[in-house]
C-alpha positions in Angstrom: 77.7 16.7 27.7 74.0 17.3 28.2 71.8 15.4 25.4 68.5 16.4 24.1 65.7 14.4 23.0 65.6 13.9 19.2 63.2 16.9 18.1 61.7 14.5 15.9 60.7 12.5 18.9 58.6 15.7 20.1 57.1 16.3 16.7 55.9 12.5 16.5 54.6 12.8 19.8 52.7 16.1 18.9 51.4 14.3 15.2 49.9 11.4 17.7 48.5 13.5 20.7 47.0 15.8 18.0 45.2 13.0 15.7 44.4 11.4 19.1 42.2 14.5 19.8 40.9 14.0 16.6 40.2 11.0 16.9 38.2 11.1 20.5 36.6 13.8 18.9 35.3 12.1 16.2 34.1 9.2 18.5 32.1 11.8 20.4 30.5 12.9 17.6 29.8 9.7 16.4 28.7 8.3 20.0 26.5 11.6 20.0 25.1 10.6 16.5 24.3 7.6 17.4 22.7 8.2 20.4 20.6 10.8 18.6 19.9 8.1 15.4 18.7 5.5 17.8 16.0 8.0 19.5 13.5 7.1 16.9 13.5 3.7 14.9 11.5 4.2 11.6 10.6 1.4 9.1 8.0 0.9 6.1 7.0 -2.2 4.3 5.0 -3.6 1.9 3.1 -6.8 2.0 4.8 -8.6 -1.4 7.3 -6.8 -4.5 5.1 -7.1 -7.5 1.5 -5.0 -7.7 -0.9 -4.6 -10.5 -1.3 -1.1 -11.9 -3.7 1.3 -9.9 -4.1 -1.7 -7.2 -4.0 -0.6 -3.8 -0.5 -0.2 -2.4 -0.8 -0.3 1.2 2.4 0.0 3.1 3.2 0.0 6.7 5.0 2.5 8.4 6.8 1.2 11.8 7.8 4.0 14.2 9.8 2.8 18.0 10.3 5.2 20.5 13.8 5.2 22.2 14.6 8.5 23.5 13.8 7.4 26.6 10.8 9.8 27.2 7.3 10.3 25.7 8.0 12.2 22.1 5.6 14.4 20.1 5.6 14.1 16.5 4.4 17.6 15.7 4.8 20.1 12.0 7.3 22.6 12.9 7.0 25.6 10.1 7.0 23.9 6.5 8.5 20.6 8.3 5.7 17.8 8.1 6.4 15.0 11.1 5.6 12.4 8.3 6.8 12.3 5.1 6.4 9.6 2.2 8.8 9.3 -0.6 8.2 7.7 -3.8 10.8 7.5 -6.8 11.6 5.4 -9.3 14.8 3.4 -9.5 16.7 5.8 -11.6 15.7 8.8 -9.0 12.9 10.5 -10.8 11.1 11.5 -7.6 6.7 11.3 -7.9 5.1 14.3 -6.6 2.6 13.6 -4.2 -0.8 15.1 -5.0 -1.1 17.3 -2.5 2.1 18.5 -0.8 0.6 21.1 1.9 -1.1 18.0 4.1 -2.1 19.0 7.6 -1.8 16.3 10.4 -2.2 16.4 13.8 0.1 15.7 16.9 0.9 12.0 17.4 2.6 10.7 21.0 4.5 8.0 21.0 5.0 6.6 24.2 8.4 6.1 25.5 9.8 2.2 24.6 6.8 2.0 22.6 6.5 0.6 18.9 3.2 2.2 17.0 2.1 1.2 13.6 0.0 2.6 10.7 -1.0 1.7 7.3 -1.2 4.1 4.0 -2.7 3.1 0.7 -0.1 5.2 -1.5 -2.2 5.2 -3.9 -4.5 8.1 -3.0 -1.3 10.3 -2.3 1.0 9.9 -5.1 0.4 9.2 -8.9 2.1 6.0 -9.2 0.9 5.6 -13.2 4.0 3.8 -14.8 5.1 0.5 -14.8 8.2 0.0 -13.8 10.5 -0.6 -10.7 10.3 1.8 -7.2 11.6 3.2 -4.1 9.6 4.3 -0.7 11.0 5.6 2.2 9.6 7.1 5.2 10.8 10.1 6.9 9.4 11.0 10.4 10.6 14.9 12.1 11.2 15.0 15.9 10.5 18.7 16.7 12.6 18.1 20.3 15.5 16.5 18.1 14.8 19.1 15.4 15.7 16.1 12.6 14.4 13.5 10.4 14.6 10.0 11.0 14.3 8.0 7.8 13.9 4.6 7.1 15.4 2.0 4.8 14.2 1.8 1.0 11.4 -0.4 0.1 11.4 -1.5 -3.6 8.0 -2.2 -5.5 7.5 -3.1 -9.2 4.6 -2.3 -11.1 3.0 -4.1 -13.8 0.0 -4.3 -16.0 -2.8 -7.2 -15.9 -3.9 -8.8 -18.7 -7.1 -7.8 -20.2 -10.2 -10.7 -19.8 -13.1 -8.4 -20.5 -14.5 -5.0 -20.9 -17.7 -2.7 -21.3 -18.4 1.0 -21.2 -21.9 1.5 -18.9 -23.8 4.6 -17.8 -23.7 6.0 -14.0 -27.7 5.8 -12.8 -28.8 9.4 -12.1 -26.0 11.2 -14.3 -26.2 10.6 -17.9 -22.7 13.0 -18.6 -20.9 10.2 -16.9 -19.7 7.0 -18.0 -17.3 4.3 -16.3 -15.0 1.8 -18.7 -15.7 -1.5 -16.0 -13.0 -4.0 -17.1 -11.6 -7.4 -15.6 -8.3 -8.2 -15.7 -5.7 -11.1 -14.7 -2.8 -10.5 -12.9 0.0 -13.6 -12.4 1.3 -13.2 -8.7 4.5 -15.2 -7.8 2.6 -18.1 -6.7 -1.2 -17.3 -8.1 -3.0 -16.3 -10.7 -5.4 -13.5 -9.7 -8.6 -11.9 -11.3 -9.0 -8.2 -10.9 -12.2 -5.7 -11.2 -11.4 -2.0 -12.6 -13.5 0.7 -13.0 -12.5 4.1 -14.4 -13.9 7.1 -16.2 -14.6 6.5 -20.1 -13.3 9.9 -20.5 -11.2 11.2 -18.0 -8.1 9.9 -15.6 -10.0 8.9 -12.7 -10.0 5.3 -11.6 -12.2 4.3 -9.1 -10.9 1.0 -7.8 -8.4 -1.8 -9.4 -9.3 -4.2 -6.7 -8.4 -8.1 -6.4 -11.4 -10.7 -6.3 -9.4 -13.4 -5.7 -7.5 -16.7 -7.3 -8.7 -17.8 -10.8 -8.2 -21.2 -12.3 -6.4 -20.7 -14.9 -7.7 -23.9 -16.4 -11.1 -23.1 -15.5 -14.5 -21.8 -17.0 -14.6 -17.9 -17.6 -16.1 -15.6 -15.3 -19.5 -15.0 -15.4 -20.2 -11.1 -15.8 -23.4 -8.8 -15.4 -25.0 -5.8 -14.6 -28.2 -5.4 -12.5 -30.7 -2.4 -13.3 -28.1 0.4 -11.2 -25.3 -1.1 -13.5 -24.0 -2.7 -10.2 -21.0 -5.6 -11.6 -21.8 -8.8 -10.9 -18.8 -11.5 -11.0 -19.1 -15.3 -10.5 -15.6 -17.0 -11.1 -14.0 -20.6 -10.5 -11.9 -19.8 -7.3 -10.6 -23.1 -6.6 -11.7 -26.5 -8.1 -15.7 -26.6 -8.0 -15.0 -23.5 -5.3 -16.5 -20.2 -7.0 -16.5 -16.8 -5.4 -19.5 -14.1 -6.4 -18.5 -10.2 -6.0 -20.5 -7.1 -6.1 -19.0 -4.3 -6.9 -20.9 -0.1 -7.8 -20.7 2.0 -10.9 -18.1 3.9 -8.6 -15.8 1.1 -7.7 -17.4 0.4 -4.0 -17.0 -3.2 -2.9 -20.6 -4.1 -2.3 -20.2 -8.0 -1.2 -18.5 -11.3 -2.0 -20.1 -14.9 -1.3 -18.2 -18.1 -1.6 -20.4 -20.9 -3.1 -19.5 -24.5 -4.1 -21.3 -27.1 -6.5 -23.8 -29.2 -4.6 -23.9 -32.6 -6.9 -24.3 -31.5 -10.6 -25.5 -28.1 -9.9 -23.2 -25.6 -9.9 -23.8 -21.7 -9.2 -24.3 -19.4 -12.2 -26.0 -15.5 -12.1 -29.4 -14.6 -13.8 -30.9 -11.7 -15.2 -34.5 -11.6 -13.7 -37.2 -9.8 -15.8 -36.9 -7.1 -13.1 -33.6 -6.2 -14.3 -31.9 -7.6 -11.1 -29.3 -10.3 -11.0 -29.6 -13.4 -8.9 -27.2 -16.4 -8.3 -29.0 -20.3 -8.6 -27.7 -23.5 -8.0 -24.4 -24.5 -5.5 -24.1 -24.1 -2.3 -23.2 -21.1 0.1 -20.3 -21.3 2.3 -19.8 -19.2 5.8 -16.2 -17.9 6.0 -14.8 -20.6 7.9 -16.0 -23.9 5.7 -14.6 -21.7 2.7 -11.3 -21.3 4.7 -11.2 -25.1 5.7 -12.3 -25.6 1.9 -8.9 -23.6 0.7 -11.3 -21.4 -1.4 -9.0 -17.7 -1.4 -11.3 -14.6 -0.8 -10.4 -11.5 -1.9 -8.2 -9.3 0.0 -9.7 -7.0 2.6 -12.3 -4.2 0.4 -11.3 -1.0 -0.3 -13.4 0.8 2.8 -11.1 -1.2 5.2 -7.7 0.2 3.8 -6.4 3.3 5.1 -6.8 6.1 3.0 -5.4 8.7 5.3 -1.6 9.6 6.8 -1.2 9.1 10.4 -2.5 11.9 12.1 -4.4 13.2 9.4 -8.4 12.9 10.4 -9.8 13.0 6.9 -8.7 11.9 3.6 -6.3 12.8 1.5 -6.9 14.8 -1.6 -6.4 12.5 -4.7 
């Protein structure tokens, strides 16, 4: 008597060729997905976790090219080729100022690994203390997708207030500027920041770092010259002191390092012109201060970026 293979047998088979299709055709999709994820690489970072409110946050964006082939990073409709996004932890997303940026073409050279830097400042109004999120999002036309980066995770905090005076703007006596410093603890540092912001109104002009303070030192010196320029002499180090100029509109004019020279140590001067000079101590150059371990300031505000990649003017604020 002729037997027949156990039906069952065929079924089974049928179960396992069919999830086996499955199965290759998932790993084609996935090979094909990650073929297609590793044609761009895109990364962002920040230079430390904790920033002051309104300080410059200046992040770096980290773009590799490995489609093998030069790629284009053009708009394609209402799709930007660069996109920032800011939220806080618990997902409320911050609107960027102005959401209709124009950019221009950017090549990225096949194999090659471009960077740029964006102070996030001018393009979103980060305003709250608090912990949050950036990511970076970067549209290949030729791909027609967006390649996004990992999270980044900032907190924001407020200094403590040193000092503070309202002063008039030279040449415009409806404006007024609140001019402010401030100390800021940094993980390993104690820092002394410079604000300046409308009296009345929401602008702020600059929040910018002068450098380390001894805590346990004198307080900073403070004037204004006759143009209501801010003049700042503080102890930077031990008998190290750094002297900052800073405009009614939050440009960074100049900083000087000085040291005491025997018993004379630098302080500033009104002059019966109404311009402020600094006496006594002894100037350093650049590299005695570094060899010294006096800390500048980090770079001024006119050598951040202020733009997007691409983008050939400013961003609106």
């Amino acid at each position: 008597m002729t037997s027949f293979p156990d039906r069952s047998l065929f079924r089974s088979r049928r179960v396992a060729a069919g999830w086996l299709c499955v199965l290759l055709a998932f790993a084609a999709v996935v090979s094909v997905a990650e073929r297609a994820s590793a044609q761009l690489i895109v990364d962002v970072s920040l230079s430390r976790r904790t920033y002051m409110l309104y300080e410059p946050l200046v992040a770096t964006v980290t773009l590799t090219n490995q489609a093998g082939r030069d790629g284009t990073l053009e708009a394609l409709d209402t799709k930007q080729w660069f996109n920032v996004e800011v939220t806080t932890v618990d997902g409320q997303v911050i609107q960027p100022y102005d959401a209709h940026y124009h950019l221009n073409p950017l090549t990225v050279p096949a194999g090659q690994t471009l960077r740029r830097k964006i102070d996030l400042n001018p393009l979103f109004p980060v305003r709250e203390a608090g912990a949050h999120r950036l990511r970076a999002s970067i549209y290949l036309a030729d791909a027609d997708k967006f390649f996004a980066s990992r999270y980044a995770t900032f907190d924001i905090a407020e200094g403590q207030l040193l000092w503070r005076q309202d002063v008039g703007v030279p040449g415009n006596a409806a404006e007024a500027r609140e001019v402010s410093l401030l100390t800021f603890q940094r993980p390993d540092k104690l820092m002394l920041y410079a604000r300046v912001r409308d009296v009345e109104g929401p602008n702020v002009y600059t929040s910018q770092p002068l450098g380390r303070l001894v805590s346990n030192g004198t307080n900073p010196q403070v004037m204004f010259d006759r143009q209501n320029t801010l003049h700042v002499l503080h102890e930077a180090a031990p008998s190290a002191f750094l002297y900052t100029q800073i405009g009614v509109d939050g440009e960074w004019l100049n900083q000087s390092a000085y040291n005491k020279r025997g018993q004379s140590r630098p302080t500033l001067r009104k002059m019966p012109s109404g311009d402020v000079e600094l006496h006594g101590g002894e100037r350093q150059t650049k590299e005695a201060a570094s060899m010294a371990s006096v800390p500048v300031a980090e770079p001024k505000l006119s050598d951040r970026p202020r733009t997007l990649p691409g983008q050939s003017k400013p961003a609106a604020q």
